[in-house]
N, C-alpha and C positions, 0 to 999 in steps of 0.2 A: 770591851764587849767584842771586838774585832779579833782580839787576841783567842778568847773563848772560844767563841766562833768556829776559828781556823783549827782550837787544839779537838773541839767536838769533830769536825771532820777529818782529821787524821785518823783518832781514834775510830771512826765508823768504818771506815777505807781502812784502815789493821782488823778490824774484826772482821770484815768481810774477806779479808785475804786469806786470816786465817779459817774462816770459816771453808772458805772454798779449798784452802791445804787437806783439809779434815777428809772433805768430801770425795778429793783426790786419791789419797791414804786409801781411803775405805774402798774403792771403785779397783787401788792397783790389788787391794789384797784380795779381797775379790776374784777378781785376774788371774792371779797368784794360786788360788784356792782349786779353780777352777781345772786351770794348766797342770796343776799337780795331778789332779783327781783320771786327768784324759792321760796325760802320761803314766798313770798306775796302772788304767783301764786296756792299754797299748802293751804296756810290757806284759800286763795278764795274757791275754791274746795270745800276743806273740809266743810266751813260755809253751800255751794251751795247744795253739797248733801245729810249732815246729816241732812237740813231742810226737803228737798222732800225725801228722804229716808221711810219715817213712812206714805207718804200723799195714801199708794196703791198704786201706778202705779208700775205695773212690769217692765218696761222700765225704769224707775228712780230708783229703785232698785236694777237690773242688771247692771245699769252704777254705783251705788255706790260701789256695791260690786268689780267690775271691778278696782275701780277706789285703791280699800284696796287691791285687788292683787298687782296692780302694783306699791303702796307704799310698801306693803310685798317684791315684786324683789327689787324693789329697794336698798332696806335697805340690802338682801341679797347677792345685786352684788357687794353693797360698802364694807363689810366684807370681801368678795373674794379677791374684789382688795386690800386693805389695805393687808390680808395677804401675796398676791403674791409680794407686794409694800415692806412688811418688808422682805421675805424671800430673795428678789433679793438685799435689802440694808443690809442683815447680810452677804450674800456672797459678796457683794463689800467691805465691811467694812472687812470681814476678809483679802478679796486679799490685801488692804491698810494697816493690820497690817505687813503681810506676806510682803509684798514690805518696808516694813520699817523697818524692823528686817530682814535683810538679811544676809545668812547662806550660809556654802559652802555644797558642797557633792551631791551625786544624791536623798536623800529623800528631799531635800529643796525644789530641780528641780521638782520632780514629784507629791510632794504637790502643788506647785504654777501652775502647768498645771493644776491638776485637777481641784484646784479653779478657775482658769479662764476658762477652759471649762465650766463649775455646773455654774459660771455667767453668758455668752454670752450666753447657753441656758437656763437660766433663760428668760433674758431679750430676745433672738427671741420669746422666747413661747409667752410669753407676749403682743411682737408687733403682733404675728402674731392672737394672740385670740380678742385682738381689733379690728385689722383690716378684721375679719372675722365679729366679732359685727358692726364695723361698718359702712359695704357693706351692713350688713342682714338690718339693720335703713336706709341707704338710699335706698334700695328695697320697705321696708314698706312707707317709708316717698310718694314715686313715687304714689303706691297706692293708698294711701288717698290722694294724692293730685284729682290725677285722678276721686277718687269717691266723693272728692270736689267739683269740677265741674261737674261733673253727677249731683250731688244734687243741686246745686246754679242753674245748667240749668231748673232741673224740676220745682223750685221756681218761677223764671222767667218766664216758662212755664204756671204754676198755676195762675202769678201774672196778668198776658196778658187775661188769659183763652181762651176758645174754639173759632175759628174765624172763624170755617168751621162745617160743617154735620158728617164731616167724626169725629170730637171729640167729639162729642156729643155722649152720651150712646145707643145701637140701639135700646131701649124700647122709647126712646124720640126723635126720630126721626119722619119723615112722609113717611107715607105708600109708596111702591115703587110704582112706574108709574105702573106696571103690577098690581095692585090692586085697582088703581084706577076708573076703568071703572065698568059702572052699570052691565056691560054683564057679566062681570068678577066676580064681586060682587054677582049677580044670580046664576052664575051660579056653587058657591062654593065654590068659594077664591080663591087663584094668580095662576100666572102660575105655573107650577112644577119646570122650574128653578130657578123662581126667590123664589118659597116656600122653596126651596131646599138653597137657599143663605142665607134668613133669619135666618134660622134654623141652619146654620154655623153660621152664625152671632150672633146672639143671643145666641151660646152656647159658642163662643169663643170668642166673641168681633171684635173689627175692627181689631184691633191691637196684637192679638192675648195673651192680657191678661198683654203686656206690657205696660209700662211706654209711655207718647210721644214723651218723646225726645229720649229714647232709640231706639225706633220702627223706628224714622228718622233718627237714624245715623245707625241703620242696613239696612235702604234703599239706604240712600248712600253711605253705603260700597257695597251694590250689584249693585246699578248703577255703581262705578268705576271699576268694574269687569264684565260688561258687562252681566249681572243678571244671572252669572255662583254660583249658590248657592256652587258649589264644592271648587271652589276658594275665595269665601268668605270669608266662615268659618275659615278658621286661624287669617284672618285678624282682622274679629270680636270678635274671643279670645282676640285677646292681645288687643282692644280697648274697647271694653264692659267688665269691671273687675266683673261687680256685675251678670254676670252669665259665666257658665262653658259649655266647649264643646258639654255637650251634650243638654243642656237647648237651645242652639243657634243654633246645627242640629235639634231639634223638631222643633224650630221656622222655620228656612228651609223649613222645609217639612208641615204647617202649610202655610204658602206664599206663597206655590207652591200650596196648593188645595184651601187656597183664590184667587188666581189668576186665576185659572179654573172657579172655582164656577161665579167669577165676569164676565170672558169672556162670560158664557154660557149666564149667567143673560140680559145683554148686548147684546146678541145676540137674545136672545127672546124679552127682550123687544122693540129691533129695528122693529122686526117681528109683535110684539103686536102693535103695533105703526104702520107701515104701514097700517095693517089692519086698524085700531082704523080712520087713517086718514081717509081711504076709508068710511068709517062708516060714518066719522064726514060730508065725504062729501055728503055723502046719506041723513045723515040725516038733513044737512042745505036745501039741497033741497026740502026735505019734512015738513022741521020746524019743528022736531022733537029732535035738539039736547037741553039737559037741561045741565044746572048748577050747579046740586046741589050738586054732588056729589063733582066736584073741591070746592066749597064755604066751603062744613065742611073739605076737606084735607086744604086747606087752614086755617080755623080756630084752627084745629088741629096743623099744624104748626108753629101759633102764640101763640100759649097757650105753647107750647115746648120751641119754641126761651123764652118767659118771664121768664117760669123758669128755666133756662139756666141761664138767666140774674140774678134772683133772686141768684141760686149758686154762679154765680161769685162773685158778691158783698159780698154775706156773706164770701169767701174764702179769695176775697180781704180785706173783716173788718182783717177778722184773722191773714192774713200775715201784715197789718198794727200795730196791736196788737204785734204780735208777734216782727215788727222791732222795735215798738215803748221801748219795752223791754229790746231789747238785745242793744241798742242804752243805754237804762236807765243803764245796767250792763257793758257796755264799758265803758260811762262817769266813773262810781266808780269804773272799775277797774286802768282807766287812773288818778282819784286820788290818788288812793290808790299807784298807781307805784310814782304820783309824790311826796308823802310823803315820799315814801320811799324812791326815787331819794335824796330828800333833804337831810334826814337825812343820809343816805349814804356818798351823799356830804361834808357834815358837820362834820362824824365822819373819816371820812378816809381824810379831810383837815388836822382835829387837827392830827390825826392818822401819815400825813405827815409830820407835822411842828414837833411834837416829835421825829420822826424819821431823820431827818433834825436834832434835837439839842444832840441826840444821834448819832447821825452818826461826826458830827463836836467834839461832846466831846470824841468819840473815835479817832480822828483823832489826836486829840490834845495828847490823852495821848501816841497814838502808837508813836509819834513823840518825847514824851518826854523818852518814852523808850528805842528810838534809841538812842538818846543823849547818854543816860545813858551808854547803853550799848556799845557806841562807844568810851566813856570815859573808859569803863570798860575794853576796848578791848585795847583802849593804854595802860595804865597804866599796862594790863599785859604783852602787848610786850614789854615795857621799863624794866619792871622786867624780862622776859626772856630774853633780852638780855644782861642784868648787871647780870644775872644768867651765863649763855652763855659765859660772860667775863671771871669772876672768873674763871671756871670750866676749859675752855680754859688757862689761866695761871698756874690753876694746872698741866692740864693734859701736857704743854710746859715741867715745870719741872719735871715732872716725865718722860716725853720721853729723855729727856738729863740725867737724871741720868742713866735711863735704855741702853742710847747710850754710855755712857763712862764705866760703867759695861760691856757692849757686846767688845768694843775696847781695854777691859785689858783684859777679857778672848781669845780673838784674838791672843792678843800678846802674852799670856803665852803660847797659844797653839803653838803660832810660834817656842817660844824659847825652848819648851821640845820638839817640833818637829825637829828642828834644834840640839839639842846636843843628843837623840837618832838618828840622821841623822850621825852626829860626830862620835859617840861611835863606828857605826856597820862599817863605815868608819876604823876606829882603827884596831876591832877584825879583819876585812878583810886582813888589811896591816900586822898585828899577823900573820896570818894563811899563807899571801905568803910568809913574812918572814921565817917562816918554812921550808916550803917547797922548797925553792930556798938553803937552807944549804945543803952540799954534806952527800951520804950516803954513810958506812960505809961496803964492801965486807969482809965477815967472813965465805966462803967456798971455798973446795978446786977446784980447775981444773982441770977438767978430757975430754981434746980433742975427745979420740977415742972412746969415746960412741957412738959420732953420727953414726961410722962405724963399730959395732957389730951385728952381727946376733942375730934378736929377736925368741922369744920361736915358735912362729908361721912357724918361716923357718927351727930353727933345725928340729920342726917336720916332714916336706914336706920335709925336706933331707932324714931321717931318712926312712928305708927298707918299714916300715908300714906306713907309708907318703906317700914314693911314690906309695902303689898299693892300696891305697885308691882314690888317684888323677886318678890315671889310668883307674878305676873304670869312676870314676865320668864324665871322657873323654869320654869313648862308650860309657855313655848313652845319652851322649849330643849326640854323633855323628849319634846314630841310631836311631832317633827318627825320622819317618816322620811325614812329613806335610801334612795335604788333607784342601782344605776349606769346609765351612762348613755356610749356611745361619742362623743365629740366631734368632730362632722365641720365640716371648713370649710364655709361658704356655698356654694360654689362645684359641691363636688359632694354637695350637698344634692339630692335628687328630689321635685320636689313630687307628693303623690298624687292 
């Protein structure tokens, strides 16, 4: 069962190895795929602008040079990264020496802290300078995308052209209703409002200098704010990219005196116009109204609209030109990708299938190493264990001979302990014997010692005895007694 066991998890640990080869494979072709595709994308480029590069145009010019700065970053971000890439893989590689050579003590501790501190902020700094890079790329990306469609609209714009008076330039227009009248005409030129409108008009445009699609989604940001130009203006920030706050409050304030200028215009002409009727009606009754004056505004107005028409058409030639173009550089660059797809395909197949016959010959041989080494591994437990035997049978007889040496010097101890036990035994019963033999009186007796008067009493008999004693009686007798409190020295008062 143990055998089983072991073969089931080899077999899981090779499927997982190779599963993760597989995944490998697939992640470098990938890579592969990719590299190829930016390198096709580069030499296009490159071909594209160092041909128009020399042709004069300053705008092909500035995109080339543009185009060598940002090969120049580039080249210079990939060096950055490579060295932040080695510098974060010399401190992981040192922490995997340091964890593999492990040491006891507090400098081993305090190296292997600081390495893996000096790595983790390695590697935040890292995640965190990407992910700064690449917010600031999708900010830019949002941009262009936005001023993509700004541009594709005004194309669209161009491609439709003018459908209305109001697009048409105000020199190719037809005279306003206030200037068309013979009285009008006599008597000087237009009205004062409406001279007054022109003359904005004609110095600033309709649209005040803008684009037309632009100029319509600033009106319909001021109609969805109720033509509160105050309230606008943020909104038209952040959706008009290709101009700035203050470009889009002039424009404001340009709208606001277009829109006066045009009320007043309007308002005279409605004026010029009643009159004009009254006029017209005077003068049908007299048969005095002419013609002539509408016929040439009228022809005037057709001779505007043709070449109108004429603009368009030539803008529409150009923008057909121009798609018919970049249709011709799409087709070659969609060859160009698919050659490169191919060979891509092709070399990262074979690319596969050698790594496929190196991946199976390494497997083969890692298997025949285990073998190896698992024969190698018995063969030396079989030897340390017939080591192990021997070593063990020595060491038996050498612990028996060392037990029967400790068991004789036991008993020798016993027995010198026992016959000096003996011995002092002996001298003892010596020494009471001794002592138990009768001893031997070798002086005389003398009873009436005990009752002789010693030198101390003949004294105190004697004459000068007793009037010493006597003495020594009155002084005992006359001494008085008083008490007396016993105070320390200390808090003694002197008087």
């Amino acid at each position: 069962m143990e055998g089983k066991g072991g073969a089931s998890s080899a077999n899981l640990g090779d499927e997982t190895k190779l599963q993760k080869a597989q995944e490998k494979a697939v992640w470098a072709k990938t890579m592969q795929n990719l590299q190829l595709r930016l390198k096709a994308h580069e030499r296009e480029m490159e071909i594209l602008y160092s041909g128009k590069a020399s042709t004069g145009n300053e705008e092909l010019q500035r995109i080339a040079e543009a185009v060598k700065e940002a090969a120049v970053a580039r080249q210079r971000l990939d060096e950055r990264m490579a060295d932040r890439l080695e510098r974060v893989q010399s401190d992981v590689r040192t922490l995997q020496t340091l964890v593999s050579n492990i040491r006891t003590g507090p400098e081993y501790m305090d190296e292997l802290a600081r390495t893996m501190d000096a790595s983790e902020a390695d590697i935040s700094a890292l995640k965190e300078e990407q992910q700064d890079s690449y917010d600031t790329l999708c900010r830019h990306e949002r941009v262009l995308s936005k001023e993509i469609d700004g541009f594709g609209s005004r194309l669209e714009s161009w491609d439709r052209g003018p459908s209305s008076p109001e697009a048409l330039p105000a020199r190719t227009r037809s005279a306003p209703l206030g200037g068309r009248s013979k009285g009008a005409k006599e008597g000087g030129g237009l009205l004062p409002e409406v001279e007054e409108y022109e003359e904005f008009v004609e110095r600033t445009g309709l649209m005040g200098g803008w684009d037309p699609v632009d100029h319509k989604r600033f009106l319909r940001i001021l109609a969805e704010h109720g033509g509160d130009y105050s309230l606008s203006v943020q909104p038209a920030v952040a959706e008009l990219l290709l101009f700035d706050r203050k470009e889009i409050i002039a424009h404001c304030r340009w709208h606001a005196e277009f829109e006066e200028l045009a009320k007043r215009k309007r308002g005279a002409i409605m004026a010029w116009r009643a009159q004009k009727e009254e006029e017209k009606a005077a003068a049908v009754t007299a048969g005095l109204l002419q013609s002539t004056s509408v016929k040439k505004s009228e022809e005037e107005r057709d001779e505007a609209e043709r070449a109108a028409e004429r603009e368009r058409q030539r803008k529409r030639a150009q923008l057909q030109q121009w798609k018919a173009e970049k249709e011709a550089a799409e087709r070659e660059r969609r060859d160009a990708e698919a050659a490169a797809e191919a060979q891509a395909q092709s070399g990262a197949k074979e690319a596969e299938q050698r790594k496929k016959a190196q991946l199976r010959e390494a497997v083969a041989v890692f298997k025949e190493k285990q073998k190896q080494a698992e024969e190698e591994r018995q063969r030396t437990a079989e030897e340390e264990e017939e080591r192990r035997k021997r070593e063990a049978s020595g060491i038996e007889a050498e612990l028996r001979r060392r037990r029967e040496r400790d068991l004789a010097a036991v008993y020798e101890r016993r027995a010198s302990e026992q016959d000096r036990v003996q011995q002092e035994q002996q001298q003892k019963e010596a020494r009471l014997e001794r002592l138990r033999r009768p001893v031997q009186i070798v002086v005389d007796r003398d009873p009436h010692r005990l009752l002789k008067e010693t030198a101390s009493l003949i004294n105190r008999k004697s004459p000068q005895g007793e009037e010493e004693s006597k003495l020594f009686v009155d002084k005992v007798v006359n001494v008085r007694y008083h008490q007396t409190k016993a105070l320390p020295t200390w808090r003694q008062v002197e008087n």
